[in-house]
C-alpha positions in Angstrom: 176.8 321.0 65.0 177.8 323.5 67.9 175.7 324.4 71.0 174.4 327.3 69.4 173.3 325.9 66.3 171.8 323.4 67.8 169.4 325.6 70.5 168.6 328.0 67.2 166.8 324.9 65.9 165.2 323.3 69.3 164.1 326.8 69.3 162.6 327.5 66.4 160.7 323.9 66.5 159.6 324.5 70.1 157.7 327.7 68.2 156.3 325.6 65.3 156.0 322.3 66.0 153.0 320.9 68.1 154.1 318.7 71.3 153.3 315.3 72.3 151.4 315.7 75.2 151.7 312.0 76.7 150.7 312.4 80.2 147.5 313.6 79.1 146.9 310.8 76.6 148.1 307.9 79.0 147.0 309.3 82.7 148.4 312.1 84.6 149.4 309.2 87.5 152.3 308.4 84.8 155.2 310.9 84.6 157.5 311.0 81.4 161.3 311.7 81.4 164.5 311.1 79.5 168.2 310.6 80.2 169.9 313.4 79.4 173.2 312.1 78.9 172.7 312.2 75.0 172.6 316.1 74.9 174.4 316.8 77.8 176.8 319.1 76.1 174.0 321.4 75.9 173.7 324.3 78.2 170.9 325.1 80.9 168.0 326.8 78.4 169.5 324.6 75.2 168.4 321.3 77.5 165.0 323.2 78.6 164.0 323.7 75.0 164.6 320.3 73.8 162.7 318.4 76.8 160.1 321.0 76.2 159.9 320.3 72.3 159.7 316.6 72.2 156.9 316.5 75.0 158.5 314.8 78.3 157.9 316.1 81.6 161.0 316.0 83.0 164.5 314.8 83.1 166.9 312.1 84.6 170.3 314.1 85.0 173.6 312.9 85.6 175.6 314.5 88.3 178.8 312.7 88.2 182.6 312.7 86.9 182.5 310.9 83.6 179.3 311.0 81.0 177.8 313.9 82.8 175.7 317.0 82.4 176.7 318.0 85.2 179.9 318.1 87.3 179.4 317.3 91.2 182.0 319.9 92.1 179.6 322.4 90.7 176.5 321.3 91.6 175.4 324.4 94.2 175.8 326.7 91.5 174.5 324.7 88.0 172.0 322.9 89.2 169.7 325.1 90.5 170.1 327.0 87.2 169.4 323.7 85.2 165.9 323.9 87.5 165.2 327.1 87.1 165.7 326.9 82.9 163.1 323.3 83.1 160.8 325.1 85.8 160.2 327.9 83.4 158.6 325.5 80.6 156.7 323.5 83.2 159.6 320.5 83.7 161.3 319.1 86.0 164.3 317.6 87.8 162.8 313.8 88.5 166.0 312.5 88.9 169.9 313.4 89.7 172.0 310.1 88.3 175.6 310.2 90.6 178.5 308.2 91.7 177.4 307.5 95.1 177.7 304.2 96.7 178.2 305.2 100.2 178.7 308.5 102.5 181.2 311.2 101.2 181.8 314.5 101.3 181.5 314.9 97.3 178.3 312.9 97.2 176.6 314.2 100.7 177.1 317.6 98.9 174.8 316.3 95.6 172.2 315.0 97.6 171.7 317.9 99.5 171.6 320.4 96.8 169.1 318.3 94.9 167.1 317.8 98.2 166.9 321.6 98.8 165.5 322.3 95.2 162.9 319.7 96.0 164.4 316.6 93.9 163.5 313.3 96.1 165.2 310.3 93.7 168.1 309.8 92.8 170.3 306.7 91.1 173.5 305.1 93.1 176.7 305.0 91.1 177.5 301.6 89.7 178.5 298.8 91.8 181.0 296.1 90.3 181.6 292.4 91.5 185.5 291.5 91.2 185.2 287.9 89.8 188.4 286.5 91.1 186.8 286.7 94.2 183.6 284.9 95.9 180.5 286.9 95.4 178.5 286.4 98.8 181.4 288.2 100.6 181.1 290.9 98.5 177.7 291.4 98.8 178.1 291.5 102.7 180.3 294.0 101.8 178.2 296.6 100.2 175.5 296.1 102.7 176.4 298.5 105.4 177.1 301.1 102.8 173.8 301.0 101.8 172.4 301.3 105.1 174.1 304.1 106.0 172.8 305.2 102.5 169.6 304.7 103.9 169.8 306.9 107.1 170.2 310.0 105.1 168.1 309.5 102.5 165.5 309.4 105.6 167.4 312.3 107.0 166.9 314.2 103.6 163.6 313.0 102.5 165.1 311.4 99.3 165.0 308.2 97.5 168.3 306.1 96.5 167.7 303.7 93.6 169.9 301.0 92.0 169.6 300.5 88.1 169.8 297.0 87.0 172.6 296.8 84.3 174.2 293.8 82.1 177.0 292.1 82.4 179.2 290.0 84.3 180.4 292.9 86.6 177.9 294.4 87.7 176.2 294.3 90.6 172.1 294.2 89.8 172.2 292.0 87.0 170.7 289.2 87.9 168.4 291.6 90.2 168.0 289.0 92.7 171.3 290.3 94.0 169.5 293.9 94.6 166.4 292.0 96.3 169.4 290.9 98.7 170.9 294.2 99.1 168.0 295.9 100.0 165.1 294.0 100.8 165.1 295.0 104.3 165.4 298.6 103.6 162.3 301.1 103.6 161.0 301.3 100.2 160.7 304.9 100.8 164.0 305.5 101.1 166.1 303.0 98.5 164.6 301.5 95.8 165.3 299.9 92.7 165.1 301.9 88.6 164.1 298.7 86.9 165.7 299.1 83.3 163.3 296.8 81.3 166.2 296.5 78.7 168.6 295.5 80.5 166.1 293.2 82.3 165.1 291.3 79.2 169.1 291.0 77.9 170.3 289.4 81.1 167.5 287.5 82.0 165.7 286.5 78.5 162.0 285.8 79.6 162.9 286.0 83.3 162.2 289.6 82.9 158.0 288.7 84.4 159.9 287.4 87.3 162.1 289.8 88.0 159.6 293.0 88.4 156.9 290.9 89.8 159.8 290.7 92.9 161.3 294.0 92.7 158.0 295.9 91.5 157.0 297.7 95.2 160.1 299.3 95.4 160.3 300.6 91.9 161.8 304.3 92.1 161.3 304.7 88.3 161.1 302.3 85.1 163.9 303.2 82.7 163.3 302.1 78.5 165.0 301.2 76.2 165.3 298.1 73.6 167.8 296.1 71.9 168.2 293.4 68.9 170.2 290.3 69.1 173.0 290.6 66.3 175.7 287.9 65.5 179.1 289.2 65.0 181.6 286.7 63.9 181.6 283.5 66.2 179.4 285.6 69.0 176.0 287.1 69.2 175.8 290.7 70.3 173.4 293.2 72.0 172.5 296.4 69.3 170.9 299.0 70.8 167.9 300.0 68.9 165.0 302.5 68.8 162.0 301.5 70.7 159.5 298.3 69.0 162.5 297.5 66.4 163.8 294.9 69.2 163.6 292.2 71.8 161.8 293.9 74.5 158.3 293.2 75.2 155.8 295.0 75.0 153.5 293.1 77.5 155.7 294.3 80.1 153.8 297.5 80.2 150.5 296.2 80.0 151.4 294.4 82.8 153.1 297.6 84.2 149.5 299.1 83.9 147.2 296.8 85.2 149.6 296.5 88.4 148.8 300.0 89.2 151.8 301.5 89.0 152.1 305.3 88.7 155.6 307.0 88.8 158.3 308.3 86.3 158.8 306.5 82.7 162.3 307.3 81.8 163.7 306.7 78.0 166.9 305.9 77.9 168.6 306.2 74.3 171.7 304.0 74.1 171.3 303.6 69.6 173.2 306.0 67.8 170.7 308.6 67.0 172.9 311.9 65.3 172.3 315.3 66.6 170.3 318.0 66.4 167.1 317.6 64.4 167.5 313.9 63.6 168.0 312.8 67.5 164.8 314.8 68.6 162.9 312.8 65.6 164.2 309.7 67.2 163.3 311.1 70.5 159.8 312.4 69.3 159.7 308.7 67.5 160.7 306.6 70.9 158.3 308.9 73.0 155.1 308.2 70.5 155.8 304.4 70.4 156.1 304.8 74.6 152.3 306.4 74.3 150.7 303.6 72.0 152.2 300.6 74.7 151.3 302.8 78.1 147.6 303.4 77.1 145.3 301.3 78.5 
């Protein structure tokens, strides 16, 4: 299905179909987004129409060279128009996803566009461990970067965030090793986007421990769910839509009762088609988010 396609029927639904409004039926303290990177082949008012149609509030938007919606070298120019088209429905910019771990020119010049249009979070570029090599050192490594990091989010009024991922490789799996990294930093100015998923698939039930450490300097909590497949000799993570997997669902109880109040961010990682099949899935993932965030 091409762009235009595609925006004729976001459009016409936007029209007909009522939204979900989920910050009025869970608290106006919680604010809903997505992860565009699904649609991001969709233009400026294509993206506008769809976050307006399935309900969220605002958007998570990648700013960076590979899976973007976004490219960083034209990031003065698009994405104030990507603001404007959002502003004009009564969204939002939450979140600029980039490829900075430390001060450069490239970077600097993201930041600052998204600081000037009033965007305060964003989320670091991955950080790999090399494993032929000791892991404290490296650690030590990545330290100063981070501090420096730090200055200028101060400087710009912004928020840095690490995501924890999975896997061997990456740095914020375990999320003890992000506790390390920035535990003496301000909160205000580099925090963590505690992905519940990937919480649960590295750590098993060690997710409860995990945000009870990391859970004053959450920036945003990112969704999603998976289901434990076995695939030959080995047993494989299958992304899934939200409530058909491991992930659970006391976790935002718990989220809840701590008090929290900040950006829910769905993250869609299942394949989920196009057009009007992913906004069902979308519209399907958002409803089952409302039923576990009300108290």
């Amino acid at each position: 299905m091409n762009r235009r396609r595609f925006g004729q029927l976001v459009g016409a639904a936007a029209m007909t179909a009522p939204m979900l409004n989920l910050s009025a039926a869970a608290g106006t303290s919680l604010q809903y987004s997505t992860f565009t990177k699904p649609f991001r082949d969709l233009g400026f008012e294509e993206t506008a129409d769809l976050v307006a149609e399935v309900g969220w509030d605002g958007v998570e938007l990648p700013i960076r060279e590979s899976s973007s919606h976004l490219q960083p070298e034209r990031v003065e120019d698009d994405l104030p128009r990507m603001a404007e088209a959002l502003g004009r429905r009564g969204k939002r910019v939450f979140i600029v996803t980039t490829d900075v771990t430390g001060i450069d020119p490239v970077g600097e010049k993201v930041l600052r566009t998204a600081a000037k249009l009033g965007i305060r979070k964003y989320r670091l570029g991955n950080l790999y461990y090399d494993l032929s090599q000791p892991v404290a050192p490296q650690l030590a490594a990545i330290k100063p970067r981070l501090r420096e990091l730090a200055a200028l989010n101060a400087e710009l009024g912004m928020q840095g965030a690490i995501q924890n991922h999975s896997g061997a490789r990456y740095v914020g799996a375990p999320i003890w090793d992000i506790h390390e990294l920035i535990h003496d930093l301000d909160p205000a100015v580099m925090g963590i986007c505690f992905d519940i998923g990937h919480a649960t698939l590295e750590g098993g039930s060690a997710w409860e421990l995990n945000w009870r450490l990391m859970r004053e300097r959450f920036t945003a909590v990112f969704v999603k769910d998976f289901a434990w497949e076995k695939k030959g000799d080995e047993w494989k993570p299958r992304w899934c839509p939200l409530g058909d997997g491991t992930v659970n669902r006391r976790f935002f109880k718990d989220l809840l009762a701590s008090g929290f109040s900040g950006i829910v961010n769905q993250h869609h990682e299942y394949e989920h088609g196009t057009g009007r099949e992913l906004i069902a899935h979308c519209k399907r993932d958002l409803a089952t988010l409302k039923k576990w965030l009300v108290a």
